[in-house]
C-alpha positions in Angstrom: 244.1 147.8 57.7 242.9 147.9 54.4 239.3 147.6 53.3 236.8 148.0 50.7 232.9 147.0 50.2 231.1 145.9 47.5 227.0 146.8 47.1 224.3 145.6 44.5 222.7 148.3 43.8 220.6 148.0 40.8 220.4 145.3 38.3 218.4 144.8 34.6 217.6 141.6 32.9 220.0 142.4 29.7 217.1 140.4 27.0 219.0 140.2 24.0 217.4 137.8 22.6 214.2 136.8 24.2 210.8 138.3 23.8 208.8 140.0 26.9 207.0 137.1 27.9 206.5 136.9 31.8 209.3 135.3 33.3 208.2 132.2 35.2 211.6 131.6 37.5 214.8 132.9 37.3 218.1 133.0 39.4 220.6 136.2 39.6 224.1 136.7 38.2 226.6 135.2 40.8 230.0 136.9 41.4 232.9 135.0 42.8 235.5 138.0 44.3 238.5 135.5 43.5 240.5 139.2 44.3 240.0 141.3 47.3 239.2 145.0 46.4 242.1 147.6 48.5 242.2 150.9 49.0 244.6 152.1 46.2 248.1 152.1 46.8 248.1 155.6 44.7 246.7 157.2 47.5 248.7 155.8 50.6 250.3 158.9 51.7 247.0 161.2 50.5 245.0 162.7 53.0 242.1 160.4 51.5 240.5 158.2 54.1 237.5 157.1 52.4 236.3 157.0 48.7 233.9 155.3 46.6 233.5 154.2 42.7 230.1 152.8 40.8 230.9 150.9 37.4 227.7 149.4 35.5 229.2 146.2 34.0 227.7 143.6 31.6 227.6 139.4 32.0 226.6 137.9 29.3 224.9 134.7 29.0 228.0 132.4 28.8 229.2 134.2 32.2 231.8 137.0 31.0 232.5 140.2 31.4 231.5 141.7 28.2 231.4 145.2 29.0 231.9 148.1 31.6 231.4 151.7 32.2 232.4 153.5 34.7 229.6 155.8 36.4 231.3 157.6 39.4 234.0 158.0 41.4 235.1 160.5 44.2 238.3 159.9 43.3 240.1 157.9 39.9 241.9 156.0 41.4 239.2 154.3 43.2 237.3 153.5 40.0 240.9 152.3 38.4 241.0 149.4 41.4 237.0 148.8 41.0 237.9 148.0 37.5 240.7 146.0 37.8 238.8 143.9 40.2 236.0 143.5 38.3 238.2 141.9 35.1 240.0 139.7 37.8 236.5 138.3 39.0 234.4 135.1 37.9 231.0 135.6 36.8 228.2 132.6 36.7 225.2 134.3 34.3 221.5 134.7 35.7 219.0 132.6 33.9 215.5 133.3 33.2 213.3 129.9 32.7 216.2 127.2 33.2 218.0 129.5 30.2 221.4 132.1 30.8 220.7 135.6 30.1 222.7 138.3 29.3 222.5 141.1 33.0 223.1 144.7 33.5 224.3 145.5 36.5 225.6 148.4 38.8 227.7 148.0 41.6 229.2 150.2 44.0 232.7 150.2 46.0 232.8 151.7 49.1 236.6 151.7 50.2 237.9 153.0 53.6 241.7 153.4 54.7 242.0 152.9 58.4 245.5 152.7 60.9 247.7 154.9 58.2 250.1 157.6 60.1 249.8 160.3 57.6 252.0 164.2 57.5 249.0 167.2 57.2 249.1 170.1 56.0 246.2 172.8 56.3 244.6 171.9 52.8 244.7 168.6 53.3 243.5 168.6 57.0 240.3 170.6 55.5 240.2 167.7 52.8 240.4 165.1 55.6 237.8 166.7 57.8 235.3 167.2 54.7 236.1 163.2 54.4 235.4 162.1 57.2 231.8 164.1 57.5 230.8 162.2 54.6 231.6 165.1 52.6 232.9 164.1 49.3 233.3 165.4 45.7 232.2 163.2 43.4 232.7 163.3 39.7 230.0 162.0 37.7 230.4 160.2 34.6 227.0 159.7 33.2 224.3 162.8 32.8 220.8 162.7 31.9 220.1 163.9 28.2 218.7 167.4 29.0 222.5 168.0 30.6 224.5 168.0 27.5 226.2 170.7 25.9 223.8 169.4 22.9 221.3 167.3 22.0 222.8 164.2 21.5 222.5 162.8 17.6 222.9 160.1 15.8 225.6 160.7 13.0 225.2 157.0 11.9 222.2 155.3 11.5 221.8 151.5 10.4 218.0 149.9 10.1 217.5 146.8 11.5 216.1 143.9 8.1 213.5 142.0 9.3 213.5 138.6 10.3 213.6 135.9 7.5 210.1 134.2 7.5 208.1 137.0 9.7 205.0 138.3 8.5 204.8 141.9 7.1 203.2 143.0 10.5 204.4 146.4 12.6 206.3 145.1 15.3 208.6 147.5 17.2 211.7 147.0 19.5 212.6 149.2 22.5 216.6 149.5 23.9 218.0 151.3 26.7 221.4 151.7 26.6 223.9 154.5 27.0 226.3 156.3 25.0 229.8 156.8 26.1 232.3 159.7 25.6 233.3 158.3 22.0 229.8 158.6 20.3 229.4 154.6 20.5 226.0 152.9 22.0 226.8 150.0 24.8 225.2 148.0 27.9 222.0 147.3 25.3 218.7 146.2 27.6 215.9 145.2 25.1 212.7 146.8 27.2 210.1 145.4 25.0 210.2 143.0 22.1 207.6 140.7 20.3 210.4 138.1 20.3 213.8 137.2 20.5 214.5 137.4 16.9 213.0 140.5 16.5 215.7 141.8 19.8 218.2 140.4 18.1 217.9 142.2 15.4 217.7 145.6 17.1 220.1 145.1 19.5 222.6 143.8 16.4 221.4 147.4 14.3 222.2 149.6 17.3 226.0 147.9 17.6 226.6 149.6 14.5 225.1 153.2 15.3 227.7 156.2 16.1 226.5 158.9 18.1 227.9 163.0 18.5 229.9 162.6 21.3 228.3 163.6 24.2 229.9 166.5 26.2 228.5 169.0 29.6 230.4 171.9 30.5 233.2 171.0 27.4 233.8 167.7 29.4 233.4 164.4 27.9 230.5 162.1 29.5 228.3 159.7 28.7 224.4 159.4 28.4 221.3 156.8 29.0 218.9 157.0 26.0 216.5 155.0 24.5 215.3 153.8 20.4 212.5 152.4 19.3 212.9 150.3 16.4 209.8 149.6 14.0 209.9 146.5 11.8 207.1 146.4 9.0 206.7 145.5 5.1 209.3 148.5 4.3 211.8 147.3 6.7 
């Protein structure tokens, strides 16, 4: 018998285009599993028992998959069936006030293997042990910032204009987002904005930054960071 298990285990209001006004009601991002997650057929005659995969994915506000990233896996081939699941799925977006919002979310997929007859040798019988103590190697796929090879730097920058018919005011933008192994920003959450056209903006300015791709030990990764973006009379 096959099995796998899905966990919520952290998810962001992804604001692209609403200010930081308190949120009076809101419902969260549905997910409809039209496809059962299995343990991978790549490792049916592996010693693997057990395994697990994290993926941060992004729903926009219409309800579609607009983005993922995968985060962690103790083995590839459990984050390649995470991922195929998740673009099989059906997503209804969260709303915030009656309205659909954009959500960032990370899941995890815990998959177990039970009922296989399976040929051992000693390596693998050390592997299987290690497995089922709980004991697993897993590869990490996103590192904090002071864990790069090198501080991680913008090599393209574009300034957001300001929006048609504000005043000349300082107003300022914050994003959290991350930057994957190519250089490129994704999974935009606007953490504080005056308003939605002002997020817009920012969040639309930040789609067209590059970054140095992001590297530790020589190994690609990729990175959370965070921009401010000021708006005033010389934006």
């Amino acid at each position: 018998m096959n099995a796998a298990r899905l966990l919520f285990r952290s998810c962001q209001f992804a604001v692209l285009a609403a200010g930081t006004a308190a949120f009076a009601t809101s419902t969260p991002i549905r997910i409809e599993q039209t496809v059962e997650p299995r343990f991978p057929v790549a490792l049916a005659l592996s010693p693997i028992l057990t395994g697990e995969a994290r993926v941060i994915i992004n729903v926009d506000d219409t309800g579609n998959l607009a983005d993922l990233l995968v985060t962690s896996y103790s083995d590839k081939a459990f984050a390649d069936e995470a991922v195929s699941m998740l673009k099989q799925w059906r997503y209804t977006a969260a709303t915030v006030d009656g309205k659909p919002v954009g959500v960032r979310m990370e899941l995890q997929f815990e998959f177990s293997a039970k009922g296989r007859v399976i040929s051992l040798n000693v390596f693998d019988t050390v592997n299987t042990l290690f497995d089922k103590m709980g004991i697993r190697t897993v590869v990490t796929k996103v590192c904090r910032a002071d864990e790069l090879d090198q501080a991680l730097a913008a090599v393209r920058l574009v300034s957001p204009p300001k929006p048609a018919g504000q005043d000349g005011a300082r107003r300022s933008v914050v994003i959290d987002f991350y930057v994957d192994d190519k250089g490129q920003p994704r999974m935009p959450v606007v953490l504080d904005s005056p308003s939605a056209v002002y997020a817009q903006a920012a969040v639309d300015a930040l789609g067209q930054w590059r970054f140095s791709a992001p590297t530790r030990g020589g190994h690609p990764v990729a990175v959370r960071a965070r921009q401010e973006f000021v708006f005033n009379d010389g934006s």
